[in-house]
C-alpha positions as CSV (number, residue, x, y, z in Angstrom):
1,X,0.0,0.0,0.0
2,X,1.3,3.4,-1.1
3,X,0.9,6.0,1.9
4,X,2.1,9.4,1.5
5,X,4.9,10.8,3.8
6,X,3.4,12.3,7.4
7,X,2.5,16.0,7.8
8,X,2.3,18.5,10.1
9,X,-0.3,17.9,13.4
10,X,-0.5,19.1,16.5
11,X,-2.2,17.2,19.8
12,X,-4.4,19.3,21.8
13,X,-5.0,18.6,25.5
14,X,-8.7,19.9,27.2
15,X,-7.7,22.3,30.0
16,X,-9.3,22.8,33.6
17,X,-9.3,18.7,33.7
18,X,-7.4,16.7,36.0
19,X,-4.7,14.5,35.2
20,X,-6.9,11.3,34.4
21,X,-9.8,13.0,33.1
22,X,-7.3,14.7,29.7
23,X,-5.7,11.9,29.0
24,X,-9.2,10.2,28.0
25,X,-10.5,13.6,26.0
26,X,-6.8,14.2,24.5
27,X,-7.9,14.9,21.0
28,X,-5.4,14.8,18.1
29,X,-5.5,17.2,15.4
30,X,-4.8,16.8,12.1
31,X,-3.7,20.2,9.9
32,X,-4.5,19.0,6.5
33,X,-1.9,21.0,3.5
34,X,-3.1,23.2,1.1
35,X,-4.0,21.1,-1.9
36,X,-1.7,22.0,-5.1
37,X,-4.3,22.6,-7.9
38,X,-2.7,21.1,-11.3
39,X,-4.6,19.5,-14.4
40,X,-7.3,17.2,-14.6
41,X,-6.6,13.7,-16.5
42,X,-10.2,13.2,-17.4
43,X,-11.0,15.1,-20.4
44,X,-15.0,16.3,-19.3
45,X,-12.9,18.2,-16.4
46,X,-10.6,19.1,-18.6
47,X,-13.1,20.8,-21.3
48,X,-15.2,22.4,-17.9
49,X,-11.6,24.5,-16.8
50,X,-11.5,22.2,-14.1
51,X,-8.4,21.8,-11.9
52,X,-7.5,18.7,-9.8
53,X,-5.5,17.8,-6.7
54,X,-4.9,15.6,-3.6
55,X,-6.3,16.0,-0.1
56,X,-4.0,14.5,2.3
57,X,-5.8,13.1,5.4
58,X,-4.7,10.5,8.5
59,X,-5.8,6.7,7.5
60,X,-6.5,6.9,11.4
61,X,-7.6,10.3,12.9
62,X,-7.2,8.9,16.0
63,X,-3.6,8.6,15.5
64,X,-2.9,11.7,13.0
65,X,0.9,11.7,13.2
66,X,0.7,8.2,11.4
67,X,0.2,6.8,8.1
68,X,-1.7,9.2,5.0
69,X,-3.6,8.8,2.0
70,X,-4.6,10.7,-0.3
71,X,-8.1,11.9,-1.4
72,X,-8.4,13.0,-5.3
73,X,-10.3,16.1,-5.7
74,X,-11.5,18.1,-8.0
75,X,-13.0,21.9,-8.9
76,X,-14.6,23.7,-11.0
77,X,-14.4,28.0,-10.0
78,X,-17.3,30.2,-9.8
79,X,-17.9,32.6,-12.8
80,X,-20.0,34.7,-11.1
81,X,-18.7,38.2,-10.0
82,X,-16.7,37.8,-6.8
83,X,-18.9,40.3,-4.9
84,X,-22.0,37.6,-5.6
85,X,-19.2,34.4,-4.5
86,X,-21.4,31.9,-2.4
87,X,-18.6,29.6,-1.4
88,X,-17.8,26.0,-2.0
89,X,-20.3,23.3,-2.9
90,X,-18.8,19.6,-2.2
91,X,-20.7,16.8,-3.4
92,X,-21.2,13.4,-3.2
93,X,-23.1,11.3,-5.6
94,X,-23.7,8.0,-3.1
95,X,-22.6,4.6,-3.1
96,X,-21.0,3.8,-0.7
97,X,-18.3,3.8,-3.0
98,X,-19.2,5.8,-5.5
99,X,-16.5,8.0,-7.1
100,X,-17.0,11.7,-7.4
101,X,-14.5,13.8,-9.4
102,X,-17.0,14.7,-12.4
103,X,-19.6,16.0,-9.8
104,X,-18.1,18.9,-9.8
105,X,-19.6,19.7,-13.4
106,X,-23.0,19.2,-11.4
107,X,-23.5,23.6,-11.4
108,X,-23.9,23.7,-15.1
109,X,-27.2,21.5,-14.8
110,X,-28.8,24.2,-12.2
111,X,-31.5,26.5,-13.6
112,X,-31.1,30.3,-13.7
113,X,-27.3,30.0,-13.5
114,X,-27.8,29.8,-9.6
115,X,-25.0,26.9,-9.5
116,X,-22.3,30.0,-11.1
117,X,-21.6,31.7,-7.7
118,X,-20.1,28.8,-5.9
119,X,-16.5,26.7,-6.4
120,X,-17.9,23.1,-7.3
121,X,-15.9,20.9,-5.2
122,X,-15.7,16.8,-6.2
123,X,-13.6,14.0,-4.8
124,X,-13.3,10.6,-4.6
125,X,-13.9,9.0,-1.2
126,X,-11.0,7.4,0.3
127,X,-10.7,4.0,-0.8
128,X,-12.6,5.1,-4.2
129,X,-11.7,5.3,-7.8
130,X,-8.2,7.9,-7.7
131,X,-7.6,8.4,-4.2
132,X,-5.0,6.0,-3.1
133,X,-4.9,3.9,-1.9
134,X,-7.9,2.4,-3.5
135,X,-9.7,-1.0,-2.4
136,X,-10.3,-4.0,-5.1
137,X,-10.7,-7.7,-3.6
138,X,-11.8,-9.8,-6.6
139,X,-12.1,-8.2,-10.1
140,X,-14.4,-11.1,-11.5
141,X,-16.8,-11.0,-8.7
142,X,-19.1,-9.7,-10.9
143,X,-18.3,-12.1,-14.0
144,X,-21.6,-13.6,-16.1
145,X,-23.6,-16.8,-15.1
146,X,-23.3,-16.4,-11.8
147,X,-24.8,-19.8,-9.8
148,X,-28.3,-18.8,-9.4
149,X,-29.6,-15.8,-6.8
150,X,-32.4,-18.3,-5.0
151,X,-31.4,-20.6,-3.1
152,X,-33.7,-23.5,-4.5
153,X,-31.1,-26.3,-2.7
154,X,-29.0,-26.9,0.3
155,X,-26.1,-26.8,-2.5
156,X,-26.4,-23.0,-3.9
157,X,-27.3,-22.1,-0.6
158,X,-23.7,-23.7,0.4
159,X,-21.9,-21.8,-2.8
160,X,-23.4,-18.6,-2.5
161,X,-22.1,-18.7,1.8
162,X,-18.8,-19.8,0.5
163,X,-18.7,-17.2,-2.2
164,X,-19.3,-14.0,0.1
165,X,-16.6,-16.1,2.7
166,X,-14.0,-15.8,0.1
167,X,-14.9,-12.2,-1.0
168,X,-14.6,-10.9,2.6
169,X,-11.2,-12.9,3.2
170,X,-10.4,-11.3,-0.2
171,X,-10.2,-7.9,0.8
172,X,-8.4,-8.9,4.1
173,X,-5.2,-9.4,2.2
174,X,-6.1,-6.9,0.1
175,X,-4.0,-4.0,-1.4
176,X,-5.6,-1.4,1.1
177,X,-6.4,-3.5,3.2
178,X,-5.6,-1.2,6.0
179,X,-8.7,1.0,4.7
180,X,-10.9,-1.6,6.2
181,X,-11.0,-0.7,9.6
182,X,-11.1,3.4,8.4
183,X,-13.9,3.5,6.0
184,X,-17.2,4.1,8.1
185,X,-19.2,7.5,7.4
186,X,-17.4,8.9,10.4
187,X,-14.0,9.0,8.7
188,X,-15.5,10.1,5.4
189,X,-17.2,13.1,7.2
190,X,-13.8,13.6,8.8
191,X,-12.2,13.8,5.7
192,X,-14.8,16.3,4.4
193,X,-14.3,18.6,7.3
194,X,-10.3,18.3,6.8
195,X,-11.1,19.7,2.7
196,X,-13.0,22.5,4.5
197,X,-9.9,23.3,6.3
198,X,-7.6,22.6,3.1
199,X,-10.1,25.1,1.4
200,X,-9.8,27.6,3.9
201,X,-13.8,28.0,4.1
202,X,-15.3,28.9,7.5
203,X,-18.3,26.8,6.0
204,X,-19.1,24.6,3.2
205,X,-22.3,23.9,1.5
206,X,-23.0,20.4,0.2
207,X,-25.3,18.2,-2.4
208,X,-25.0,15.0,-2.2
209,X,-27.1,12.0,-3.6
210,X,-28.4,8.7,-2.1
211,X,-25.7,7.5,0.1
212,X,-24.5,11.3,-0.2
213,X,-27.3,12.2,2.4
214,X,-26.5,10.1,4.9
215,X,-22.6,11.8,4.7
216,X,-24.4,15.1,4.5
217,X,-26.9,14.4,7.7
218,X,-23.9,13.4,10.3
219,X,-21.5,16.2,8.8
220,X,-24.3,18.4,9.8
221,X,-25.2,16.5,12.9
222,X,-21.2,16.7,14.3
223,X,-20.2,20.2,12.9
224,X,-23.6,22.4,12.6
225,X,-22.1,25.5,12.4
226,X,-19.9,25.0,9.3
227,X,-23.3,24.2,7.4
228,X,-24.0,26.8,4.9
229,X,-26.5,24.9,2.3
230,X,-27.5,21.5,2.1
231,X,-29.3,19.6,-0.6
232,X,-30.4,16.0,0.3
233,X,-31.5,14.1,-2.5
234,X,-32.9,10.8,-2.4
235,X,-32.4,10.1,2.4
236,X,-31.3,7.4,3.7
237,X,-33.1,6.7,6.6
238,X,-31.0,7.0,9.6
239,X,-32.9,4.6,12.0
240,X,-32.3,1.8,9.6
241,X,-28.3,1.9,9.2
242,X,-27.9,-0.6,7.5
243,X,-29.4,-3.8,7.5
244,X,-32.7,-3.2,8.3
245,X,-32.6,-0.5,5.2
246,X,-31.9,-3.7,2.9
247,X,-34.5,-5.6,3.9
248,X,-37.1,-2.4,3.4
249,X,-34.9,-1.8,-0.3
250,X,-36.4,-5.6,-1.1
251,X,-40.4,-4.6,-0.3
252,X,-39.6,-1.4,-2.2
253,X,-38.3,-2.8,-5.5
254,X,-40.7,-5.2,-5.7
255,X,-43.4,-2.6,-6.2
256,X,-41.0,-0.8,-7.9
257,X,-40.7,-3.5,-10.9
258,X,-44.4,-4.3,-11.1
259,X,-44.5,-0.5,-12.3
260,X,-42.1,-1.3,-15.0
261,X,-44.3,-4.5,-16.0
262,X,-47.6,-2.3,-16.3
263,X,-45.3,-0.1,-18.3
264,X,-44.3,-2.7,-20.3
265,X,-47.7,-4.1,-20.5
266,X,-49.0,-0.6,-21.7
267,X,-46.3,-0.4,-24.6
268,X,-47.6,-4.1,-25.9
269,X,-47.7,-3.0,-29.3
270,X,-44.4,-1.8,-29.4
271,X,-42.1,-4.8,-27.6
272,X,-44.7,-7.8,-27.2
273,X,-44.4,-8.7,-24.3
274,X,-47.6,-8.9,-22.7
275,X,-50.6,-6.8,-22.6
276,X,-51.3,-7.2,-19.0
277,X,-49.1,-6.3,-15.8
278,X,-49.6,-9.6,-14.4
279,X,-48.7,-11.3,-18.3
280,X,-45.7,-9.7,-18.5
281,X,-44.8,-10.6,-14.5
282,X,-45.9,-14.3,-14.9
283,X,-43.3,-14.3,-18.2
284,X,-40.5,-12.8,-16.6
285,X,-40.3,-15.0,-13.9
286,X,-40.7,-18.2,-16.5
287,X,-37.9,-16.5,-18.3
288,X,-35.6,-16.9,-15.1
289,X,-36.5,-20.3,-14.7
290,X,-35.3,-21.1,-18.3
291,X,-32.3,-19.2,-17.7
292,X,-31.8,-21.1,-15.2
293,X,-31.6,-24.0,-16.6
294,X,-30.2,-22.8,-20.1
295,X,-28.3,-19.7,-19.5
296,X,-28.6,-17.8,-23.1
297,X,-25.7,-17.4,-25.1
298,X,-24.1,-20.1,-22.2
299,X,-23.5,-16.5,-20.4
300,X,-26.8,-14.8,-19.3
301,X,-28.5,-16.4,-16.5
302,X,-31.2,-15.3,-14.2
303,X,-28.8,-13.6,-11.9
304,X,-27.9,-11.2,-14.7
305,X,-31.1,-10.5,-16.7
306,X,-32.6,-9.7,-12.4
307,X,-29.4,-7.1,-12.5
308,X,-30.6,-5.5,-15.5
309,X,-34.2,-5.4,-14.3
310,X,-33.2,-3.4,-10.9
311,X,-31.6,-0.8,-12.8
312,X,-35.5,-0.1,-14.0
313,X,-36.8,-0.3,-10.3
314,X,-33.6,2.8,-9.8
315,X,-34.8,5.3,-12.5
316,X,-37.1,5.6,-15.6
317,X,-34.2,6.8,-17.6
318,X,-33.2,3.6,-19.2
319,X,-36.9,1.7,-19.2
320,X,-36.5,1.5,-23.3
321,X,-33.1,-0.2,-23.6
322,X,-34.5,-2.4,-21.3
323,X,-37.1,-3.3,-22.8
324,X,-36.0,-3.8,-26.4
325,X,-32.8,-5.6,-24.9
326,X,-35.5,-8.1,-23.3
327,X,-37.8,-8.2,-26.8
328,X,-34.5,-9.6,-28.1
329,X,-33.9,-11.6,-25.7
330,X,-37.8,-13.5,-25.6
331,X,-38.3,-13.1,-29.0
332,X,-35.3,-13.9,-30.6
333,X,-33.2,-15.7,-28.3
334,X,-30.6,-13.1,-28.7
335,X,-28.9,-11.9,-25.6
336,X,-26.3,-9.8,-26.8
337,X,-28.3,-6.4,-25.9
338,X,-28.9,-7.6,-22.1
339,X,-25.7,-8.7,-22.2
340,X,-24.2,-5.5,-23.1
341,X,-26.6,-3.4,-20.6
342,X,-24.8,-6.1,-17.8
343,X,-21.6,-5.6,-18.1
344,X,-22.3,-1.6,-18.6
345,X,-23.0,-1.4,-14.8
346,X,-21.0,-4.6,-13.8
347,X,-17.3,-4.4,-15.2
348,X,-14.9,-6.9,-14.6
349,X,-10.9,-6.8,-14.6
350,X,-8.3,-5.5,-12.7
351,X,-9.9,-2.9,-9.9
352,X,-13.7,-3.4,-11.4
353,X,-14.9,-4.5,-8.2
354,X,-13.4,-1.3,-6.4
355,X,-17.2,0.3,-5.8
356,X,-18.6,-3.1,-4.7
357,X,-15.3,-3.7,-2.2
358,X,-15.5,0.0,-0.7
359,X,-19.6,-0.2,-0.5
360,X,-18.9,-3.4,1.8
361,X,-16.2,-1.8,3.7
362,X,-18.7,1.2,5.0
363,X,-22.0,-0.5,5.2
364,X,-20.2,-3.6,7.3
365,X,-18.3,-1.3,9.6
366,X,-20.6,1.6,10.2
367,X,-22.8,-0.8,12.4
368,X,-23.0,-3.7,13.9
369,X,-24.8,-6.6,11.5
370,X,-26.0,-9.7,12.3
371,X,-23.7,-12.5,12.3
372,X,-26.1,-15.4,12.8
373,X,-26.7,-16.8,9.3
374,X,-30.0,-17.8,10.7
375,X,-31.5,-15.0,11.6
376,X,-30.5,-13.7,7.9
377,X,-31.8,-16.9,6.4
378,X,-35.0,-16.4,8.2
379,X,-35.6,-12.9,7.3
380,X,-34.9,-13.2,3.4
381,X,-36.6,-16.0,3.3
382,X,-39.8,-14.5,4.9
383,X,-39.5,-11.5,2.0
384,X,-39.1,-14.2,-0.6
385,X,-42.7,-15.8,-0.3
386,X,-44.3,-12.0,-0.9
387,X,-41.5,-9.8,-2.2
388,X,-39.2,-11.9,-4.8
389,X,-38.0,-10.0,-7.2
390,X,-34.9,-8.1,-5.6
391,X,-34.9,-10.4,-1.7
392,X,-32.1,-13.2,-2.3
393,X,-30.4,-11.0,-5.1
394,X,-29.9,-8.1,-2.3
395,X,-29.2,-10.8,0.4
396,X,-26.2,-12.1,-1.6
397,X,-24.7,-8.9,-2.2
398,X,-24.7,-7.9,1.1
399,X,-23.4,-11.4,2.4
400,X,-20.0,-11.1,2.8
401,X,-20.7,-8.7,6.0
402,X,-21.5,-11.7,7.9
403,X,-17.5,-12.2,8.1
404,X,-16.0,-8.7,6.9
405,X,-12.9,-8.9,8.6
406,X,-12.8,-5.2,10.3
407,X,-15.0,-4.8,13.3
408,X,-18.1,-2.7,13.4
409,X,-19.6,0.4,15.1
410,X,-22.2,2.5,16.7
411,X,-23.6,4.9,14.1
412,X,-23.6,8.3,14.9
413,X,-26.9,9.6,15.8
414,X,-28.4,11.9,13.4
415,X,-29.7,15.3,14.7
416,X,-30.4,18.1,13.2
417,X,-31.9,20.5,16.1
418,X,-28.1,22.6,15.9
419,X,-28.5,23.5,12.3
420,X,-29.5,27.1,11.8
421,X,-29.7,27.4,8.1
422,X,-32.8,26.0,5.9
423,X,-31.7,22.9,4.5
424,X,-33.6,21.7,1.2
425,X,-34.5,17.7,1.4
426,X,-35.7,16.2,-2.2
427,X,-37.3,12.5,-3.0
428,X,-39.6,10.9,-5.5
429,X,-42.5,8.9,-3.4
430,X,-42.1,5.3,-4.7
431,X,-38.0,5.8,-4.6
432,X,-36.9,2.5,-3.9
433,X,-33.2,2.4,-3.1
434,X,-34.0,5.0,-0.1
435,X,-37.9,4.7,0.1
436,X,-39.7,8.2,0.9
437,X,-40.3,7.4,4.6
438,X,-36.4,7.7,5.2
439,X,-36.9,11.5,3.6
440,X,-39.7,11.9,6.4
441,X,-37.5,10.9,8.8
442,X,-34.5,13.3,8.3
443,X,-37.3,16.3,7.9
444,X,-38.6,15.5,11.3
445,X,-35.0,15.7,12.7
446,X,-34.0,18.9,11.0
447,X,-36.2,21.8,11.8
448,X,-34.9,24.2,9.3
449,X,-35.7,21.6,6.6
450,X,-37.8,21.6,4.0
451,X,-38.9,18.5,1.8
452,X,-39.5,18.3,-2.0
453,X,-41.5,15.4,-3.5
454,X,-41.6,14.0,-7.1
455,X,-45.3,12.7,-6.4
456,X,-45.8,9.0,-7.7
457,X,-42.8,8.7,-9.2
458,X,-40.0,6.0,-9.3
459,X,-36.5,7.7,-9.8
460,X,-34.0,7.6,-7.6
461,X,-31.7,11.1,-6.8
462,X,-33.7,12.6,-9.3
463,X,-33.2,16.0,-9.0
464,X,-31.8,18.2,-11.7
465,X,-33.0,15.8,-14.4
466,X,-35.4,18.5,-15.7
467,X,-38.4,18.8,-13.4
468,X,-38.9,22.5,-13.3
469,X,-40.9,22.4,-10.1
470,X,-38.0,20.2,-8.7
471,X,-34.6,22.2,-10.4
472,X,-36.2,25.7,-9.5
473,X,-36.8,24.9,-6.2
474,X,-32.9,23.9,-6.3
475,X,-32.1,26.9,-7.6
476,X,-33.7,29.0,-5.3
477,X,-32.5,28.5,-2.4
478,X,-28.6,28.0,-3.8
479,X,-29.2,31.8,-4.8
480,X,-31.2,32.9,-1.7
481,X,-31.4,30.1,1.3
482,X,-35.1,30.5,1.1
483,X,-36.5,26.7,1.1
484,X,-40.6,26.3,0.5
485,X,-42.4,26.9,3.5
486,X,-43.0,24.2,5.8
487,X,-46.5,22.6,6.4
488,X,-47.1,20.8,9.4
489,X,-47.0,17.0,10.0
490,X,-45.2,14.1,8.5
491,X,-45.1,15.4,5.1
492,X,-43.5,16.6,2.1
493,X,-43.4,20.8,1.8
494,X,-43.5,21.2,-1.9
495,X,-45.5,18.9,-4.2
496,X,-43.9,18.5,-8.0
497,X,-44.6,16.1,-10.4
498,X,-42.0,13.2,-11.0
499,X,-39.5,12.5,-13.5
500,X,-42.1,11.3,-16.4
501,X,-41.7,7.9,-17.7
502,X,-40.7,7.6,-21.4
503,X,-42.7,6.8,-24.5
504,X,-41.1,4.8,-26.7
505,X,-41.7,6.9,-29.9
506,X,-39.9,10.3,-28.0
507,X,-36.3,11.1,-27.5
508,X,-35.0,11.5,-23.9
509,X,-34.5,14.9,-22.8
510,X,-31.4,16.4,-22.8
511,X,-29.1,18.2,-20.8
512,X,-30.3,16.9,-17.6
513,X,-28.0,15.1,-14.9
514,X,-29.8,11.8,-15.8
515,X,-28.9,12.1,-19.4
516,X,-25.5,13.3,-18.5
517,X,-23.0,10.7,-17.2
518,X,-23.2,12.2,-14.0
519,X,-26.0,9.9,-12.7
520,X,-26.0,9.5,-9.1
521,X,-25.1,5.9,-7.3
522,X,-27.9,4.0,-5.7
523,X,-26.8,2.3,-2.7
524,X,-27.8,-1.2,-2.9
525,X,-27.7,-4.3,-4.9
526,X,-25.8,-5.4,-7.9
527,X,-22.3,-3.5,-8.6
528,X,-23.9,0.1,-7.5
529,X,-26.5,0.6,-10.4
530,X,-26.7,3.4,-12.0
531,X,-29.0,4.9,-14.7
532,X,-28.2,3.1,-18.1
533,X,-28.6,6.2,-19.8
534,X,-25.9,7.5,-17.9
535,X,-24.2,4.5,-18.2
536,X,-23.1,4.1,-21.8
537,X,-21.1,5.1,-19.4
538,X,-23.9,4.8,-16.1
């Protein structure tokens, strides 16, 4: 593991304590370096002015004088007039483990040029993508014809155990290994407050996305007062960190694909593939039996035609490859388009698994999860008999925390009550990957909050994909702080329409964040999907 040579820090001892008492509270301080800004290898930063740099940062804080990494980070400069400057804007687009360098193109896509008067800050987490070191345990994890997701016999249930066994003791003797027992939220929100003090900024503002909220809810729940704006798309739930917000992901996608078969059902004419809801369910499922049995092409099997299908339960943006890929696929026995919508949002090689590896590393650490198989067993079995679509698939990916070799903590509690500014929350009802009750949640704990819903619809961090109701709402309060006003109870504050589902004969839209290759990760299942659309590359 590379590590980068040790800079300066200082320990701080608590006065008016005696002796006992400060050597529990000592706290260590780490004085992060100015980062050196040079040129930016990836050629969208490159065309956007951006310039790029690294964050050095403690693998430990609690030891700050030891070993460093490094954090790859990127900006993009305000153009407004200095005297209307708003600050810096970090973001996150999710994950766990989902890289973030190009988010800092994400100003260009708000309305009214509100996004010009801030410095659009991206990085890549540590562990992620070009901060090093970075984590990768098996590259092929994600290879085609996987052994099959449900566990129909004692035997796949014995391959898929020792699978996610090997993963985990994988990334113990891993190149960056040493991450393991660093990557929980905590350290990530560390690291964000150590680029507010690289920045010099007395306060930072911050969007993040999915998996982004949950880093934006406990930066703002340990340092309140360096909270300047806040833009929560898409909330995790904080009660249910983070196995209990699997299990609810498996009810919600469930739903979420029966909506995709009705829309399937309602475009009969146009892919043939049932002219009923129900039809089209009844044929999918048959379809993963015979995959089963005969994976087409020898490659796709039922694991990898259910990946594909969960990108539809994340967004509407890629419903019509989908769907023609699948035409192809029942019509005409030809798997070549589902096989190519796969491996866009599974890669495999050298490093491919990095997402997956660092996703694992933060969702097994940050708290404790059960270690009895049975108990697991139990409850995804339970979900199977009424919720099958997304239950064993999810259970799988999630496995190998049953022997993650780094131990586990307490998550931090998530309270808002110390924030003073208005903070602008935004979800689509019938999100699946954090379903809208998690959005409730963080509203009720944030006073100064105000929540946005896409009403009814099904896409996940879906803001700035061309909702005006949504993206002017956005762009009002990055230019004022005013949020919409809050009504009471346990509800949203704004009403907007959703991100509207496609018709086969139109074109997408463009310019918008979905249609961008800045799609947001979804935390969850299968390799961190993203929208297809965004995905060519997602």
């Amino acid at each position: 593991m590379r590590l980068v040579a040790a800079v300066v820090s200082t320990c701080v001892m608590v006065a008016g304590l005696t002796a006992p008492q400060a050597a529990q509270v000592a706290v260590a301080r780490h004085a992060p370096p100015p980062i050196r800004w040079g040129r930016c290898a990836d050629p969208n930063l490159q065309k956007a002015g951006a310039s790029c740099g690294d964050l050095v940062v403690p693998l430990d804080y609690a030891h700050p004088e030891g070993a460093k990494i490094t954090l790859a980070v990127s900006r993009v400069l305000h153009t407004s007039p200095d005297a209307a400057y708003q600050g810096v804007m970090l973001t996150n687009p999710g994950g766990p483990g989902g890289a973030g360098l190009n988010l800092a193109l994400l100003g260009r896509f708000v309305p009214d040029h509100a996004g010009d008067a801030y410095d659009w800050i991206g990085f890549d987490p540590r562990g992620v993508g070009a901060s090093r070191p970075s984590l990768s345990c098996v590259g092929r994890y994600f290879r085609l014809d996987r052994p099959g997701y449900v566990p129909r016999t004692r035997h796949l249930m014995r391959v898929w155990r020792a699978r996610s066994r090997h993963y985990a003791h994988a990334c113990a003797t891993a190149r960056g290994h040493r991450l393991l027992a660093h990557a929980r939220t905590r350290d990530t929100v560390r690291d964000m407050e150590s680029l507010r003090e690289a920045l010099g900024q007395p306060a930072i503002s911050f969007y993040g996305f999915s998996y982004g909220t949950y880093l934006g809810q406990v930066y703002a729940t340990l340092h309140p007062t360096h909270v300047r704006r806040l833009v929560l798309d898409s909330n995790v739930d904080p009660r249910t960190v983070w196995y209990r917000a699997n299990l609810n992901q498996d009810v919600a996608f469930d739903r979420n694909v029966k909506i995709y078969f009705r829309w399937l059902a309602r475009y009969d004419g146009v892919y043939h593939l049932g002219s009923s809801a129900r039809a089209v369910e009844r044929r999918f499922y048959r379809e993963l039996a015979r995959l089963g049995r005969h994976p087409a092409g020898g490659v796709l099997g039922p694991d990898e035609l259910t990946d594909v299908f969960t990108t539809a339960g994340y967004y509407v943006y890629g419903w019509e490859a989908i769907a023609r890929a699948y035409a192809a696929l029942r019509h005409h026995g030809r798997a070549a388009g589902m096989v190519r919508l796969y491996r866009a949002v599974n890669p495999v090689g050298p490093a491919a698994d990095n997402q997956f590896a660092m996703y694992l590393a933060t969702e097994c650490t940050d708290a404790p999860w059960p270690h009895s198989w049975a108990r697991q067993r139990h409850d995804n079995r339970r979900l199977y008999r009424t919720h099958p679509f997304l239950t064993w698939a999810n259970a799988w990916f999630n496995a190998p925390c049953t022997r993650w070799p780094a131990p586990a903590g307490r998550p931090v509690r998530v309270d808002g009550r110390a924030v003073r500014q208005p903070v602008l929350l935004i979800d689509e009802t019938k999100d699946a990957a954090t379903p809208f009750p998690g959005s409730l949640e963080v509203r009720g704990r944030f006073p100064t909050s105000s929540l946005v819903a896409g009403v009814g619809g099904t896409t996940h961090a879906a803001s700035l994909s061309g909702v005006a109701c949504v993206d002017d709402a956005i762009a009002a309060y990055l230019s004022t702080g005013v949020v919409p006003a809050r009504r009471p109870g346990r509800r949203a504050d704004l009403d907007c329409p959703p991100v509207p589902q496609p018709h086969p004969t139109a074109h997408p839209a463009r310019g918008t964040v979905g249609g961008s290759g800045l799609a947001p990760v979804g935390f969850g299942p299968q390799g961190l999907q993203r929208s297809p659309s965004a995905a060519r590359r997602p």
